[in-house]
N, C-alpha and C positions, 0 to 999 in steps of 0.2 A: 405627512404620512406618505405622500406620493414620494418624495425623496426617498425616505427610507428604502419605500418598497424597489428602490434601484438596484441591478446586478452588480455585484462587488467588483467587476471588472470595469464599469463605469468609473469605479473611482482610486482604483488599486494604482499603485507607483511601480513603475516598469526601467526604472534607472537606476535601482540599486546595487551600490558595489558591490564586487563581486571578490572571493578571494578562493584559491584552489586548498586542496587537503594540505600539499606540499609546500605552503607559504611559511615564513617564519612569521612568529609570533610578534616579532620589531615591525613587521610589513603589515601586519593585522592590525598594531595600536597605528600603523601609519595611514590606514585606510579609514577605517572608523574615526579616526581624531577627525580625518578632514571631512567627514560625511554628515550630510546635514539629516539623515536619521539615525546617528549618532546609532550605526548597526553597520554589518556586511552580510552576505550569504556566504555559507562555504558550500563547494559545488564541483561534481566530479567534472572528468575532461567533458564528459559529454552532457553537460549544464544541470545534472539531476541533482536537486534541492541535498544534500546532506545535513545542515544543521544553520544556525545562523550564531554569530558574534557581537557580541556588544560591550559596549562602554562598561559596563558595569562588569564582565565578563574580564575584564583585564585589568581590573583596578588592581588588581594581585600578582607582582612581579611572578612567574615563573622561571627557576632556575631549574637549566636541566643537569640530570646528574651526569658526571664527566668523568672516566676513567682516563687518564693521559698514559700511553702508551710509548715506549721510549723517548719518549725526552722527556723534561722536568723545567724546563722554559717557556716565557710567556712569547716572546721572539720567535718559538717555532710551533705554537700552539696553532690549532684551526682560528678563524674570524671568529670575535663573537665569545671567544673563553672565557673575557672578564664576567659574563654575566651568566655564567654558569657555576654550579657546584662542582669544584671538584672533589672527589668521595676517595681517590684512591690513585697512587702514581706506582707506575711499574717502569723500573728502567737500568742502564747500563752504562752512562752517561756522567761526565761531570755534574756536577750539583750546581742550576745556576738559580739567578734573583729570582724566586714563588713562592708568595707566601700566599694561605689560604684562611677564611675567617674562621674555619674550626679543624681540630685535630682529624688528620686524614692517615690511613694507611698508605706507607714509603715503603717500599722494598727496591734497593737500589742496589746492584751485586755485580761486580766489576769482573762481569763474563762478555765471550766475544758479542753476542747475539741476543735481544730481549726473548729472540724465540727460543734460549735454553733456559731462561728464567719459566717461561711459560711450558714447556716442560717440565719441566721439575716439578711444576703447580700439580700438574695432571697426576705424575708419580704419586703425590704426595696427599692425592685425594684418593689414589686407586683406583682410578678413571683409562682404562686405556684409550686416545685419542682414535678415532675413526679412520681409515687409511687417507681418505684424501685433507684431513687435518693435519696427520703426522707429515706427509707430502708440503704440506704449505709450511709447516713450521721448519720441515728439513730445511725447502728451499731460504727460509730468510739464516737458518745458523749459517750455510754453507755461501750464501750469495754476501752477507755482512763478516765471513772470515775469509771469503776466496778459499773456498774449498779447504780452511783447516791450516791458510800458510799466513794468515797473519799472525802479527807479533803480538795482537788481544787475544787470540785463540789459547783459549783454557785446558787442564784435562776436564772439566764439567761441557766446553762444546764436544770436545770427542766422546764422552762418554753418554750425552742427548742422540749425535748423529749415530751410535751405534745401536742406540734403543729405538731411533726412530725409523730407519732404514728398512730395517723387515715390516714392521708395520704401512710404511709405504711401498714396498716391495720393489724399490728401485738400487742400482750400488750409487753409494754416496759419490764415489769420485767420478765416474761414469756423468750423472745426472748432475752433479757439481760442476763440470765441465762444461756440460752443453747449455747449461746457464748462464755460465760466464760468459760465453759465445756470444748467445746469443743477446744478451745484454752488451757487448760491444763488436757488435752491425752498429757501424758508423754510419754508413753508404745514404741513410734513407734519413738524416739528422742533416739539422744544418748547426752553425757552432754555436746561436743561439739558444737551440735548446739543447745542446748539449750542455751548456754553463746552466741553464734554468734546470736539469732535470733532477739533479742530485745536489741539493745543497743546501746550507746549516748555516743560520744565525746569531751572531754571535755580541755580546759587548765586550771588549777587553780591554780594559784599563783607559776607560771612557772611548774606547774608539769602536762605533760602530763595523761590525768585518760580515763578509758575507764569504764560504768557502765553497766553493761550487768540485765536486769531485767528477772524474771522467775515465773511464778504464778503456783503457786502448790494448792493441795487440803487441804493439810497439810504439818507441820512441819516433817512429819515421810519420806519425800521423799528427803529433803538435808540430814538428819542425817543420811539415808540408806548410801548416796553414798558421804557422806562429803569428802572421803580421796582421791574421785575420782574427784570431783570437785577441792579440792584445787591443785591436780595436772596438772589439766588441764587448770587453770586459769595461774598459774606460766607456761606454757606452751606457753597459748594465750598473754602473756603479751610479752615474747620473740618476739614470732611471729609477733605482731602488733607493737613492738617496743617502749610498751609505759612505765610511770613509775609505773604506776597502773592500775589493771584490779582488778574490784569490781562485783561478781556476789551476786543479791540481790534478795531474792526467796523469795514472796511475798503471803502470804493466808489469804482470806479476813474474812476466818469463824474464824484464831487467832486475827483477825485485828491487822496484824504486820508483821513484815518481819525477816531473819536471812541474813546476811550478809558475804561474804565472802572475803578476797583478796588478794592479790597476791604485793608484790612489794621486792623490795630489804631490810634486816634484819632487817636494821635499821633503817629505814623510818617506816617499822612496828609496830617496838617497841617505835618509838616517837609518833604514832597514835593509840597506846593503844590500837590495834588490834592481839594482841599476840594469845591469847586465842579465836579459832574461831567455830562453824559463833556465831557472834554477837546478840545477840536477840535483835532488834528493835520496842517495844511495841507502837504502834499510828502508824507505819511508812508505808505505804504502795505506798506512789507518789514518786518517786524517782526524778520528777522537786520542787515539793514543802515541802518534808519534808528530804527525803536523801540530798538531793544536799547540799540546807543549812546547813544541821548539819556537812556534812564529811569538805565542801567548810573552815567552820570556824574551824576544825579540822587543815587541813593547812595549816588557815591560822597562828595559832599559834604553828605549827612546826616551 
């Protein structure tokens, strides 16, 4: 009776792990598996008790639900997408290898921009978007055509950027411009993130490719630092593990792009990419005019 009659604090356990709101769910079964009360606390920043976790708590796979937003590959998915549901793909994109374990809505429309797809949505609900929505969406039609001059650009992008425009209350080429601008400020980048900033995963005809794009002012800013680029591409292709890493440096006043890349001798020399960067005259979409031309390049290696 004397025991009983002890304060709970006498005999309470003060080591219990601990996991925050913002933890994944894979971190939760990894906490609790190891925990010998086969439990965790979840707990805000500032240690107040929120709720607790347990084993029994996660005997139940949670899938979360996943909308995949231009693309339609597992290669350029977030971490983590096999063990989510995906419910719905919206995109503008080749169709690569995804399959899902049950029928999902595909809307796939070979427009410049997913943001003119996502427009059209709102049109089509009778929804007008909010000005600084219409503003974000302008920016991705006009930042993914270069302001209306690429060779993907639809009349369904110009006829988005001219519905969206007033509602954002900006002129499209105006604010199209100072985007593109501003998005190539090189000055403050070094050339490895410029190859990491922009860029698309691919498999094509069994060979792993990574396509890093870069939009410059001019040709005068690969040719400065050519010898630095291609070292760092042969670098990044190590590191990413892939068989190619292609960086494509794109300026719309040559309308065209130079091409650079990286793979093993001789893979190079059957892709006739010895002598580098490449000048690419018309090429400035690296979904619609790079892909094609290099895709049928391997395919006839």
């Amino acid at each position: 009776m004397i025991t009983l009659s002890l304060p709970a604090r006498m005999v309470m356990e003060t080591d219990i792990p601990r996991i925050s709101l913002s933890d994944s769910i894979a971190h939760a079964k990894q906490i609790v598996s190891s925990s010998k009360f086969r439990s965790a606390c979840i707990v805000e920043k500032d240690g107040t008790l929120r709720g607790i976790v347990t084993r029994t708590s996660l005997l139940t796979d949670v899938h979360k639900p996943v909308i995949l937003l231009d693309h339609n590959e597992f290669t350029q998915a977030v971490e983590g997408i096999d063990h989510a549901e995906i419910i719905e793909i919206i995109d503008h994109h080749r169709l690569g290898a995804m399959s899902t374990l049950k029928p999902v809505k595909f809307l796939n429309y070979p427009v410049g921009s997913t943001s003119t797809i996502i427009t059209e949505k709102y049109r089509e609900a009778g929804i007008t978007p909010a000005s600084a929505i219409a503003g974000i969406l302008l920016a991705g039609i006009l930042s993914d055509t270069l302001v209306l001059r690429m060779s993907t650009t639809t009349p369904e992008d110009h006829n988005a950027v001219g519905y969206l425009a007033p509602i954002a209350g900006v002129d499209p080429v105006a604010f199209g411009t100072r985007l593109l601008e501003k998005g190539m400020n090189l000055d403050d980048s070094t050339i490895e993130d410029l190859l990491m900033r922009d860029v698309k995963r691919y498999v094509l005809f069994e060979k792993k490719v990574i396509i890093a794009q870069v939009m410059v002012p001019s040709f005068e800013f690969p040719l400065v630092h050519s010898d630095e680029i291609q070292r760092e591409l042969s670098r990044l292709r190590m590191q990413q593990g892939v068989d190619l890493y292609l960086g494509m440096f794109t300026c719309i006043v040559e309308n065209g792009s130079e091409l650079y890349a990286a793979a093993e001798s001789s893979l190079i020399t059957k892709l006739e990419l010895r002598d580098q960067p490449v000048r690419l005259g018309n090429m400035m979409s690296r979904k619609k005019d790079l892909l094609p031309w290099f895709g049928e390049k391997l395919r006839q290696d």
